[in-house]
C-alpha positions in Angstrom: 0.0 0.0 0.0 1.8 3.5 -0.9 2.3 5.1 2.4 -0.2 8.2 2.7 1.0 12.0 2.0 1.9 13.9 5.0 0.9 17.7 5.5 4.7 18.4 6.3 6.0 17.7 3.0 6.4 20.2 0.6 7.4 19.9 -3.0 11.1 19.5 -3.3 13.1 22.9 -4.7 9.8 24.9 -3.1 10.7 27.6 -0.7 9.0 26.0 2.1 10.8 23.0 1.2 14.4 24.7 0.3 13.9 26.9 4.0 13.0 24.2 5.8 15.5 22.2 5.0 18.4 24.9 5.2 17.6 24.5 9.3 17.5 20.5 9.4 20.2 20.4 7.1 22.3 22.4 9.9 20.3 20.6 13.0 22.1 17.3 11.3 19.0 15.9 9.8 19.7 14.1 6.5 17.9 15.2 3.9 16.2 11.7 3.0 14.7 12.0 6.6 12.8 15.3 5.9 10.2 13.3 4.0 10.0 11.1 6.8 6.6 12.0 9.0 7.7 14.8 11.7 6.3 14.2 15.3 6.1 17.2 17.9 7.6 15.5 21.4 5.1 18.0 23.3 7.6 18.7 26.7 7.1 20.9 29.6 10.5 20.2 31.3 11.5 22.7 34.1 13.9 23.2 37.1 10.9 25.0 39.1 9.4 21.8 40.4 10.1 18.3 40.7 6.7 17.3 39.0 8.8 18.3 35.3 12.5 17.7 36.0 12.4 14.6 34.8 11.0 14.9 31.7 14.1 15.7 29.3 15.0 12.1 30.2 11.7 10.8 29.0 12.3 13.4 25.9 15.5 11.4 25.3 14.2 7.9 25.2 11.0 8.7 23.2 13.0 10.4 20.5 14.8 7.6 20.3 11.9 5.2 20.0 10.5 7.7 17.3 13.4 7.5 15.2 13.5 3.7 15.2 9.9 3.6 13.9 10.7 5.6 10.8 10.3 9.3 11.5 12.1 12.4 13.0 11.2 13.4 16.3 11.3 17.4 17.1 11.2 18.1 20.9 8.9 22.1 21.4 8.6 23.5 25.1 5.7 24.7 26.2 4.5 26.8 29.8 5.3 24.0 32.9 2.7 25.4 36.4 2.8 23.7 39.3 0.4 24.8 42.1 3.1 24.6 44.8 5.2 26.9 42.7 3.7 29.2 40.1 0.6 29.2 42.3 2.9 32.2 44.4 2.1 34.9 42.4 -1.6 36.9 41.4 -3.1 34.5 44.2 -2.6 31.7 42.0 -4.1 32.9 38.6 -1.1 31.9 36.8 -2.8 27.9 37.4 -5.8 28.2 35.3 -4.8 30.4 32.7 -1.6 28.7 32.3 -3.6 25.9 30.8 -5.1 27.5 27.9 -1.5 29.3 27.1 -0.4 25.2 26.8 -3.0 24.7 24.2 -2.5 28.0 22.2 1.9 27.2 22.5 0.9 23.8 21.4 -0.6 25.3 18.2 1.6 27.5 17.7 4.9 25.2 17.4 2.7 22.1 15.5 -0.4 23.8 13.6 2.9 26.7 12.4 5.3 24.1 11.3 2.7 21.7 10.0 3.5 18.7 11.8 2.7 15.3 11.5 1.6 14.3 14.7 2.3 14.9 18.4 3.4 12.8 21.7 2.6 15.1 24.7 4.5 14.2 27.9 2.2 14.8 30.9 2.9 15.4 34.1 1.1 18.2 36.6 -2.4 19.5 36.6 -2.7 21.8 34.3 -0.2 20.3 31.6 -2.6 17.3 31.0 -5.3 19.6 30.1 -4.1 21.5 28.2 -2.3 19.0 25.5 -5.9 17.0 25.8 -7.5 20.4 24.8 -4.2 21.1 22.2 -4.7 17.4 20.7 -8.6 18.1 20.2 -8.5 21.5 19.1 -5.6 20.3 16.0 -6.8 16.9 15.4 -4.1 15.1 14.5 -2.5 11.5 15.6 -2.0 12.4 19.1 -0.8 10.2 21.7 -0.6 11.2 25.8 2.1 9.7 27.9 1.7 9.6 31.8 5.1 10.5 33.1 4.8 8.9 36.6 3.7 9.9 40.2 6.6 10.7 42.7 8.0 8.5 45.4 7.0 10.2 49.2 8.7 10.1 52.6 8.2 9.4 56.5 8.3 11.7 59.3 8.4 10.4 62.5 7.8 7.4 61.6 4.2 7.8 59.9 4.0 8.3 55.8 4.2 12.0 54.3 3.8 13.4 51.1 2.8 17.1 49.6 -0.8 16.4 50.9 0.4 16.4 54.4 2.3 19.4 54.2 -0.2 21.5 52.4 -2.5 20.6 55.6 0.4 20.9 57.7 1.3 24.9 56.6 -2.2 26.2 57.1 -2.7 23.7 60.7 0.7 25.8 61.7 -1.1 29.3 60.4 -4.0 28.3 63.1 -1.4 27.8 65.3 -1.9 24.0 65.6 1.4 22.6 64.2 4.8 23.5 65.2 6.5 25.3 62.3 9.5 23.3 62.9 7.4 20.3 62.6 5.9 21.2 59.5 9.9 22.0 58.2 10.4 18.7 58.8 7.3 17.3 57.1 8.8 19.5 54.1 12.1 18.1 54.3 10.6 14.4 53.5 7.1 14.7 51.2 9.0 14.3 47.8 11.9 12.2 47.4 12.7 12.9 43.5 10.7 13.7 40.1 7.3 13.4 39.7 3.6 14.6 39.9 2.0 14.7 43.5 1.8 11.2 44.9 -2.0 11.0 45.9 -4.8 10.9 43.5 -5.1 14.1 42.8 -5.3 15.9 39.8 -2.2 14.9 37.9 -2.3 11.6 38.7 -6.7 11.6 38.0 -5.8 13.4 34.7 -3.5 10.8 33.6 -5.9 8.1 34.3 -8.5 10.8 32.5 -6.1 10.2 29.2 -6.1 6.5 29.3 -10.1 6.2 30.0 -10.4 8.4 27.1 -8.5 6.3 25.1 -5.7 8.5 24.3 -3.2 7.2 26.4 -1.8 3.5 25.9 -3.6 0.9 28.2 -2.0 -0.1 31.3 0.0 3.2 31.5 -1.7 5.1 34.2 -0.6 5.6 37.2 2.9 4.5 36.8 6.2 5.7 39.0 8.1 8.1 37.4 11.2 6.7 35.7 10.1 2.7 36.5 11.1 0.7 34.1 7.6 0.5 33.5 7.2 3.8 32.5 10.3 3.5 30.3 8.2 0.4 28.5 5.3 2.5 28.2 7.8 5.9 26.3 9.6 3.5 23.9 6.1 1.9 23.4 4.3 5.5 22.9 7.4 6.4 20.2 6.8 3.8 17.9 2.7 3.8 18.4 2.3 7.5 17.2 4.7 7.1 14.2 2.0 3.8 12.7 -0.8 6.6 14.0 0.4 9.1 11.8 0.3 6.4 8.8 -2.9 5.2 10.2 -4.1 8.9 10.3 -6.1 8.2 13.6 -6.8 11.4 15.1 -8.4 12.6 18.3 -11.7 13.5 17.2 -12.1 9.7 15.8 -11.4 8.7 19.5 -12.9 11.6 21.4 -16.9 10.2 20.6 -19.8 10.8 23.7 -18.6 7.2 24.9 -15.4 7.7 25.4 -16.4 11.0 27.6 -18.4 8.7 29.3 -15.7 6.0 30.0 -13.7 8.8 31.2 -16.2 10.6 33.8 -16.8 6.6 35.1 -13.3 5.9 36.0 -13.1 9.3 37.6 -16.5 8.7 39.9 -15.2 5.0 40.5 -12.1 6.5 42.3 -13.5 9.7 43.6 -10.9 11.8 41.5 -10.2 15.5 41.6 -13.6 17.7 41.1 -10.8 19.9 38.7 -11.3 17.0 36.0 -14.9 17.9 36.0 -14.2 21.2 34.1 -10.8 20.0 32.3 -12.9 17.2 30.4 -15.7 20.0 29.4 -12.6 21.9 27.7 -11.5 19.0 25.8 -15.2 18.6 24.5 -15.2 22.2 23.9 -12.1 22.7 21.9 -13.2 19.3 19.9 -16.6 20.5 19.3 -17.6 17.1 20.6 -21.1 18.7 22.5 -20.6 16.3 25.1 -21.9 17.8 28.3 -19.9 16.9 31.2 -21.4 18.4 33.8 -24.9 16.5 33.2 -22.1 13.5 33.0 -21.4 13.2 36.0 -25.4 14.0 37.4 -26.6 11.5 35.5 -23.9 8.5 35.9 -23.0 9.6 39.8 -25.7 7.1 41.1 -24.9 4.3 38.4 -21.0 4.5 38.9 -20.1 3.1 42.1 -16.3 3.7 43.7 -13.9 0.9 43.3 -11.3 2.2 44.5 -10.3 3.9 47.7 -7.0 5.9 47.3 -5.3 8.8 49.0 -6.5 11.3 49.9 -10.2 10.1 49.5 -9.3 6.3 51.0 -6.4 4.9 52.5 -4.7 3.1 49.8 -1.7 4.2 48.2 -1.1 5.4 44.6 1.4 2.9 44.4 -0.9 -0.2 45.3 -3.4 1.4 43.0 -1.1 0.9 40.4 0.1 -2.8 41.6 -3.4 -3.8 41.4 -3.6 -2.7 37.6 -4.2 0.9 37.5 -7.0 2.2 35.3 -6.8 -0.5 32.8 -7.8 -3.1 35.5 -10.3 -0.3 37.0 -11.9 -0.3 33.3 -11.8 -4.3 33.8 -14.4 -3.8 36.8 -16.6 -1.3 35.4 -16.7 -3.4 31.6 -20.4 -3.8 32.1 -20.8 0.0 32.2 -18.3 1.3 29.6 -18.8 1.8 25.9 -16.6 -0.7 25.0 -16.8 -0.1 21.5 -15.3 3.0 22.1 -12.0 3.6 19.9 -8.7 4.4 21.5 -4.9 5.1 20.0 -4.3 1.3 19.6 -6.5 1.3 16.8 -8.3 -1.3 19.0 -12.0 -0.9 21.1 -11.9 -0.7 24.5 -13.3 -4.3 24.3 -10.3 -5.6 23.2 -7.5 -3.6 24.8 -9.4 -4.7 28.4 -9.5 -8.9 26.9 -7.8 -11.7 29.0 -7.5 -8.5 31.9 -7.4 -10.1 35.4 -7.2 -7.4 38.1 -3.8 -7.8 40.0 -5.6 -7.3 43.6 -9.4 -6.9 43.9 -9.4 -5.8 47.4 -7.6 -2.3 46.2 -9.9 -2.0 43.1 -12.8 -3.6 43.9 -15.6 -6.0 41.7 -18.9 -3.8 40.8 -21.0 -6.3 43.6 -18.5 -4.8 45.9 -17.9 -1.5 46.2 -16.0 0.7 48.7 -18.6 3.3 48.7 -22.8 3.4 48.5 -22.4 6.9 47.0 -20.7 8.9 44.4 -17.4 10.9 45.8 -18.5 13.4 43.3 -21.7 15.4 43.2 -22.8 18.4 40.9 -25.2 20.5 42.8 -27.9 23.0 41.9 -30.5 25.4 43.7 -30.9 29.1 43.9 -27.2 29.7 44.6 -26.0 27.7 42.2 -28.3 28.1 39.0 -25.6 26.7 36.8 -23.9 23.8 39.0 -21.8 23.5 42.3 -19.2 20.9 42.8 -18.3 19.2 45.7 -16.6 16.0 46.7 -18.3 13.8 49.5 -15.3 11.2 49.9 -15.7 8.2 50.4 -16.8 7.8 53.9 -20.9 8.0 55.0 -21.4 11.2 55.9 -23.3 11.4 59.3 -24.2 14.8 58.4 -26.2 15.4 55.0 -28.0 18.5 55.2 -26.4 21.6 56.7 -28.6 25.1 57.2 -26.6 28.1 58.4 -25.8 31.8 58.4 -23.4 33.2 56.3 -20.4 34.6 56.7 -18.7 36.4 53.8 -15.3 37.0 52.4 -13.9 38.5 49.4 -10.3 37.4 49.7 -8.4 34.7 51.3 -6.2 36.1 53.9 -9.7 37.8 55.4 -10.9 34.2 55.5 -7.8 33.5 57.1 -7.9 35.9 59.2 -11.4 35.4 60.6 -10.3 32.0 61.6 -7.8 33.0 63.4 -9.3 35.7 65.4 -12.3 33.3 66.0 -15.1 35.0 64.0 -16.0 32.1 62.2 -17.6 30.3 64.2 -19.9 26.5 64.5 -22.7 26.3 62.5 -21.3 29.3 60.1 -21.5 29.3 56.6 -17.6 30.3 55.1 -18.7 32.0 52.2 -15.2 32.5 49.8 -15.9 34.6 46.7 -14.4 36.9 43.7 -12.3 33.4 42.8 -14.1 32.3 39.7 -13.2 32.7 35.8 -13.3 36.0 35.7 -13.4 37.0 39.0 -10.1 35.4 40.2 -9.2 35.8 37.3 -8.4 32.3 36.3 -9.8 30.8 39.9 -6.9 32.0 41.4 -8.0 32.9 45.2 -6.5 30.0 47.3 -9.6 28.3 48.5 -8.1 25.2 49.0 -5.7 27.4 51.4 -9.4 28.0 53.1 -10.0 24.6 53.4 -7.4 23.4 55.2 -6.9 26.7 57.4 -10.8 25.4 58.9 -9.4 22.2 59.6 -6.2 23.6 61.2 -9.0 25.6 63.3 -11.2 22.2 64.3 -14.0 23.2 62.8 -13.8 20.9 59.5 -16.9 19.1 60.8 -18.3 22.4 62.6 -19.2 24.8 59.2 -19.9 24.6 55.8 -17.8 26.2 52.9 -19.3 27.6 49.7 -16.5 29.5 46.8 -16.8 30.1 43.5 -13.0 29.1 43.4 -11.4 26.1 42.7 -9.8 23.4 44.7 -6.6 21.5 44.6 -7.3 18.0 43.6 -5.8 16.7 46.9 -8.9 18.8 49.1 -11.5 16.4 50.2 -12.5 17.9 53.7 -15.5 18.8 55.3 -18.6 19.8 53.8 -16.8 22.3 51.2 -18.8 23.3 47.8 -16.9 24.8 45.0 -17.0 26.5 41.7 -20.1 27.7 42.5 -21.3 28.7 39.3 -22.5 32.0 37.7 -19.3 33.3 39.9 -19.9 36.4 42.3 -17.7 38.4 40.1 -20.4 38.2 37.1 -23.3 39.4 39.5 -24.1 35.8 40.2 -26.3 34.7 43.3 -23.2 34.2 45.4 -22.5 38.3 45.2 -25.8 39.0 47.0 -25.5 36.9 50.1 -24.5 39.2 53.0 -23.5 38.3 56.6 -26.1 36.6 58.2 -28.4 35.2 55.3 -29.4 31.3 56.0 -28.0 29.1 53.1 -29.4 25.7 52.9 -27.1 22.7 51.7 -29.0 19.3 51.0 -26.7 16.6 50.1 -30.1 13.9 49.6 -31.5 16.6 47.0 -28.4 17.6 45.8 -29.5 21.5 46.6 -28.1 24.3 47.3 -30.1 27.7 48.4 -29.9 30.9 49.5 -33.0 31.1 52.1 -33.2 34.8 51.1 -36.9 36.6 50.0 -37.4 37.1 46.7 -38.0 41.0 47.1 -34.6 41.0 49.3 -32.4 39.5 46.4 -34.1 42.0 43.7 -32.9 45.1 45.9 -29.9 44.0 46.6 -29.5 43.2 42.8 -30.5 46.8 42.0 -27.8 47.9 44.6 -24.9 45.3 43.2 -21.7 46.7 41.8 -19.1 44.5 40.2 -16.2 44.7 42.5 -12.3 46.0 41.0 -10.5 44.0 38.8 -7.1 42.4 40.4 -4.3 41.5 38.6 -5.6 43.0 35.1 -2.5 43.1 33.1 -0.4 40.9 30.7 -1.1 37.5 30.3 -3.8 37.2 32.9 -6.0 40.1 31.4 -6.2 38.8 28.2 -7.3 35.4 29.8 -9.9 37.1 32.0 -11.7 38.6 29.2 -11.5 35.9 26.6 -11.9 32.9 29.1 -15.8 31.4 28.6 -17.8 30.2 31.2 -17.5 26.3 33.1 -20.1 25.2 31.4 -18.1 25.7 28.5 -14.6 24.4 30.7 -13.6 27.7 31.1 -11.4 27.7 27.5 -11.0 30.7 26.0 -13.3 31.5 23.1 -14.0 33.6 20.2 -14.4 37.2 21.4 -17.7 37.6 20.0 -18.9 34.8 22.4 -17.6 36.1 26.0 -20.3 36.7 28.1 -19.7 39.3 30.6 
């Protein structure tokens, strides 16, 4: 069969082909290989954080791989944020928006030089997202490699990783930790390279890819730099080159059932709620109309959790992974997949999951025998949240379901702070954090999850409830705590007319949540409303604040005749 033509070759002697070739030429490519199909080795290495130092060694091995399968790899760089480090500055707004400038650098380097296809090494939060939302948007052979979880510490004797010491900093704000205890903690979480060790985002994203069916099965989670993970690159290097030939592409794969897969695996482990609004931007930037949030409403009560893993049970990531990982996860849910679904072996889901056995079905658990009666993940609706809430129940009953209290309000977090410290937020409160949405934030930066663990520090995570239209870090799963509240305050939404005192009503059963305000109350207070100043409204983070789209929508930015606002 003659070997399809690829949109990187030009006609030899053409000036696209005579420039192009001028700068291979002196990169020491041979000239036969400039027909040869060109794959973009997508990498976010950086010396900022441990979650990406390791990825130039992965870039190495897959180039490598790439070449030995026929075609020439070229390695592009792209933005690298990681929460515990480029979350520092504008209150964390670089998180979000850093995202979307992933996807538009992606386009930039592949869609500009008219690449053949794309590997994308993932690692933290937002990377993952943002090459899912990159591979949609260009739609061509695209294939996502997890680049491992890693390895965590003891201190004093009992296990720690970043999750403990993020507790840890705000339990010492409250004054409830020694500092020099929690410098210690610090001293032991992460013991080399790799995303966060506990099932939060990263580590839910990755398994996001694989359920999706772009990542090769059996490759999420996986410890950075195993020798299983090495299998899995040098797999991934020759896979995308026969993908290119094959032209599959990520819209072939991306269909309404392999959305659904996806939002499954993540209720069957109670993942991060951030993967909520990360797989709504890969539906939007694939104009896929899948509908996420309504998702994970409707399949919540169907999907039972498998799987009980740090932080939401008490297993580790790395027995997760020992017992299978998603692939044997996808084994126990079989009855409720699309298994016809496509994925980037060319193969149905059907047949990557045949002959599966499930290494150890005590950590992911048969459907008749799940670790939990309810979903970990609920969207919620009502009068304060038209559009949807978001919070994550755990996976522990909950002796308390409904919770009716006054509110207490704050616009930033160090006020939150604050108020806990000084003991104004009190039992039976409340905490309502807002101005930390979209737009408001911008880019949810706001530090909610700071919130949540500073009312924990102050013993009162079973005492008050928590309503923001912020975000959480995918390693928060304490007390009653609803986020992304959604319209945001900063928009006028319902959450910018509650005042100090108002009775909000949160109903777990009925999955409601309400302002208990009257109707005539609200309309004057409307009238009255003023949107409050914008923060951190230059560079970079303006443009996303006024070109970002709603949740509904992921949060992606969008043509500018579209932003509401």
């Amino acid at each position: 069969m003659t070997p399809r033509k690829l949109r990187s070759n030009f006609p030899r002697g053409s000036y696209l082909w005579s420039v192009r070739n001028a700068h291979w030429q002196a990169l020491g490519i041979p000239e036969e290989d400039c027909e040869k199909p060109k794959i973009a080795i997508v990498n976010s290495s950086s010396e900022l954080a441990a979650c990406f130092s390791h990825l130039d060694q992965v870039a190495a091995e897959i180039k490598k791989a790439i070449r030995a399968a026929g075609a020439v790899p070229f390695e592009i760089r792209t933005a690298a944020p990681s929460d515990f480090i480029t979350g520092a500055g504008a209150r964390g707004a670089y998180m979000l928006g850093a995202r979307d400038l992933i996807t538009n650098d992606i386009e930039v380097a592949v869609e500009g030089a008219q690449l053949d296809g794309m590997v994308c090494l993932t690692s933290c939060d937002k990377t993952v997202p943002g090459q899912l939302m990159a591979a949609a948007r260009l739609n061509i052979p695209t294939l996502l490699v997890p680049c491992g979880y890693q390895p965590s510490g003891e201190y004093q004797g009992q296990p720690v990783d970043i999750e403990e010491v993020f507790i840890g900093a705000m339990h010492a704000v409250t004054g409830h930790l020694p500092v020099e205890e929690l410098i210690g903690m610090s001293r032991q979480a992460v013991r080399g390279p790799g995303v966060c060790s506990g099932l939060g985002t990263a580590n839910s994203m990755h398994i996001v890819c694989e359920a999706l069916g772009l990542a090769l099965p059996g490759s999420a989670p996986v410890a950075a730099l195993s020798p299983k993970m090495m299998e899995d690159v040098r797999a991934a290097g020759a896979r995308i080159v026969q993908m290119v030939w094959d032209d599959l592409k990520p819209r072939d794969i991306l269909s309404p059932g392999a959305f659904a897969n996806a939002v499954r695996a993540i209720l069957a482990i109670g993942g991060s709620l951030n993967t909520v609004k990360h797989l709504q931007a890969v539906s939007t930037e694939g104009g896929c109309e899948v509908d996420v949030y309504s998702l994970f409403e409707t399949l919540g009560n169907q999907t039972p959790v498998l799987a009980g893993v740090r932080p939401v049970g008490h297993h580790t990531i790395e027995a997760f992974e020992a017992a299978g990982g998603c692939r044997a996860l996808m084994r126990q849910l079989q009855p409720l997949l699309d298994t016809d679904a496509l994925t980037v072996t060319g193969r149905s889901v059907a047949e990557n999951l045949q002959g599966l056995v499930v290494a150890d079905p005590e950590v992911i658990r048969p459907m008749d025998r799940p670790v939990a009666p309810r979903p970990a993940i609920v969207v919620m609706r009502g009068s304060l949240a038209p559009d949807s809430a978001l919070i994550k129940t755990g996976i522990a009953e909950r002796k308390l379901r409904q919770f009716t209290g006054p509110a207490i309000c704050f616009w930033t977090t160090d006020e939150a702070i604050a108020a806990l410290q000084d003991g104004r937020v009190r039992a039976g409160h409340v905490l309502v954090m807002r101005g930390a949405g979209v737009r408001g934030g911008p880019a949810m930066g706001g530090g909610a999850s700071r919130v949540v663990f500073a009312v924990d520090g102050a013993g009162l995570g079973e005492e008050i409830a928590m309503l923001t239209d912020g975000h959480l870090s995918g390693l928060v799963c304490k007390g009653l705590v609803l986020a992304e509240v959604s319209p945001e305050a900063a928009l006028g939404g319902p959450l910018a007319l509650v005042q100090d005192g108002d009775s909000i009503c949160i109903d777990l059963d009925s999955r409601r949540l309400d302002l208990l305000v009257d109707d005539a109350v609200l309309a004057a207070r409307r009238a009255a409303w003023q949107a409050p100043p914008l923060t951190h409204d230059t560079g970079w983070l303006q443009q996303y604040r006024r070109n970002a789209g709603p949740l509904s929508q992921g949060a992606v930015l969008v043509r500018h005749d579209k932003v509401p606002g």
